[in-house]
BALOBA-1460 file (C-alpha; in Angstrom, 3 decimals):
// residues 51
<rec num="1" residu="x" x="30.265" y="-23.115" z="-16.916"/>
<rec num="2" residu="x" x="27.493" y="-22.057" z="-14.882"/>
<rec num="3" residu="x" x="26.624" y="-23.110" z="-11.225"/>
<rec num="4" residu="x" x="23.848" y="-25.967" z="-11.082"/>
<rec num="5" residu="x" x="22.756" y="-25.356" z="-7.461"/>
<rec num="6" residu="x" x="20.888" y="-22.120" z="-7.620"/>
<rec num="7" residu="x" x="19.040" y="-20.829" z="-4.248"/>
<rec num="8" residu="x" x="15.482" y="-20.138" z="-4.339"/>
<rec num="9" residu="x" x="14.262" y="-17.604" z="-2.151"/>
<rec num="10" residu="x" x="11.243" y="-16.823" z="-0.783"/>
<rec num="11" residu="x" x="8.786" y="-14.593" z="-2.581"/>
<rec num="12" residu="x" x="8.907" y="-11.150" z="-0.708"/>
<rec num="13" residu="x" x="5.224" y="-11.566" z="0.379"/>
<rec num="14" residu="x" x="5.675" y="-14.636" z="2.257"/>
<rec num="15" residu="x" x="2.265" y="-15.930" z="0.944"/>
<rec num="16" residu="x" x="0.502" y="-13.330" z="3.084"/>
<rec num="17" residu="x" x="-2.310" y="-11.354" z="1.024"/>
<rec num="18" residu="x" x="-1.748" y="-7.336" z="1.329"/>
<rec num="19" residu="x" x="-5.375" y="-6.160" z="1.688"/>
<rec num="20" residu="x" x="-4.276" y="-2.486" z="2.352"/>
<rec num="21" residu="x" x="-3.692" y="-1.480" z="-1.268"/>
<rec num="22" residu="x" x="-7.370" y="-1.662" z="-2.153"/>
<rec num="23" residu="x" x="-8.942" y="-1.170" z="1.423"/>
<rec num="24" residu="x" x="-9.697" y="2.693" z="2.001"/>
<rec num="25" residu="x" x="-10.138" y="4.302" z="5.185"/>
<rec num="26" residu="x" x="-13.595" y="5.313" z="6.197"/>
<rec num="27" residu="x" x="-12.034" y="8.688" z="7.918"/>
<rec num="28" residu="x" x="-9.978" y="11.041" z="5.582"/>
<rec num="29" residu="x" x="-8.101" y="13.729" z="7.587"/>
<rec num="30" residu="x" x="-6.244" y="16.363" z="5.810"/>
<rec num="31" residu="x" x="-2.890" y="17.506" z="6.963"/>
<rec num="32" residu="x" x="-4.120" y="21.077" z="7.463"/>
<rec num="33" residu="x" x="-7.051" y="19.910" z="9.671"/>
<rec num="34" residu="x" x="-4.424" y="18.031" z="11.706"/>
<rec num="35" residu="x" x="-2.345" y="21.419" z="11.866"/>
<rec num="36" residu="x" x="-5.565" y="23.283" z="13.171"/>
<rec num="37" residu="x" x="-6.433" y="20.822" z="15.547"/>
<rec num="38" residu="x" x="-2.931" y="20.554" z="17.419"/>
<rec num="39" residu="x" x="-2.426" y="24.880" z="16.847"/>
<rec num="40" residu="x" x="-6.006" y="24.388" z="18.555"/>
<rec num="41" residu="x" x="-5.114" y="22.119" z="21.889"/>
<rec num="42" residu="x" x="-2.190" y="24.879" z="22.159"/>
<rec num="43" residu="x" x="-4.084" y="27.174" z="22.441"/>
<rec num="44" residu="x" x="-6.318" y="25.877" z="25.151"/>
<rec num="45" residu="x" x="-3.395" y="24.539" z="27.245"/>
<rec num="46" residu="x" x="-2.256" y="28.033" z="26.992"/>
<rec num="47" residu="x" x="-5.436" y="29.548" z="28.111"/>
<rec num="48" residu="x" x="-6.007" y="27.066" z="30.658"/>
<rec num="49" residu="x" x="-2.670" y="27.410" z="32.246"/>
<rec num="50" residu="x" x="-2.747" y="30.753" z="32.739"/>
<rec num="51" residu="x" x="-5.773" y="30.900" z="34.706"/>
Protein backbone atom coordinates (compact mmCIF):
# COMPACT_ATOMS: atom_id res chain seq x y z
CA UNK A 1 0.00 0.00 0.00
CA UNK A 2 1.04 3.32 -0.90
CA UNK A 3 2.19 6.22 1.44
CA UNK A 4 -0.73 8.83 2.18
CA UNK A 5 1.52 11.74 3.26
CA UNK A 6 3.12 12.87 0.07
CA UNK A 7 5.46 16.18 0.19
CA UNK A 8 4.68 18.96 -2.01
CA UNK A 9 7.41 20.97 -3.11
CA UNK A 10 7.77 24.14 -4.30
CA UNK A 11 7.46 24.90 -7.99
CA UNK A 12 11.11 25.55 -9.26
CA UNK A 13 10.21 29.21 -10.10
CA UNK A 14 9.28 30.21 -6.74
CA UNK A 15 6.39 32.36 -8.18
CA UNK A 16 8.95 34.77 -9.60
CA UNK A 17 8.18 35.70 -13.42
CA UNK A 18 11.45 35.04 -15.75
CA UNK A 19 11.28 38.08 -18.06
CA UNK A 20 14.70 37.23 -19.70
CA UNK A 21 13.44 34.58 -22.12
CA UNK A 22 11.52 37.09 -24.22
CA UNK A 23 13.49 40.37 -23.31
CA UNK A 24 16.37 40.95 -26.00
CA UNK A 25 19.30 42.98 -25.54
CA UNK A 26 19.46 46.28 -27.30
CA UNK A 27 23.46 45.68 -27.93
CA UNK A 28 24.45 42.45 -29.87
CA UNK A 29 28.24 41.82 -29.73
CA UNK A 30 29.70 39.04 -31.65
CA UNK A 31 32.37 36.86 -30.22
CA UNK A 32 34.82 37.82 -32.97
CA UNK A 33 34.31 41.58 -32.32
CA UNK A 34 35.08 40.78 -28.67
CA UNK A 35 38.33 38.86 -29.93
CA UNK A 36 39.36 42.06 -32.00
CA UNK A 37 38.72 44.36 -29.40
CA UNK A 38 40.85 42.60 -26.53
CA UNK A 39 43.80 41.46 -29.58
CA UNK A 40 43.25 45.40 -29.97
CA UNK A 41 43.93 46.79 -26.15
CA UNK A 42 47.08 44.31 -26.52
CA UNK A 43 48.26 45.80 -28.83
CA UNK A 44 48.20 49.29 -27.48
CA UNK A 45 49.50 48.24 -24.03
CA UNK A 46 52.25 46.84 -26.04
CA UNK A 47 52.93 49.92 -27.95
CA UNK A 48 52.48 52.08 -25.10
CA UNK A 49 54.83 50.24 -22.89
CA UNK A 50 57.51 50.27 -24.94
CA UNK A 51 57.77 53.85 -25.38
Amino acid sequence: MARDNKISMPSSGAGLTRYFDDAQSSISITPQSVIMIILGVVVVLLVLTSF
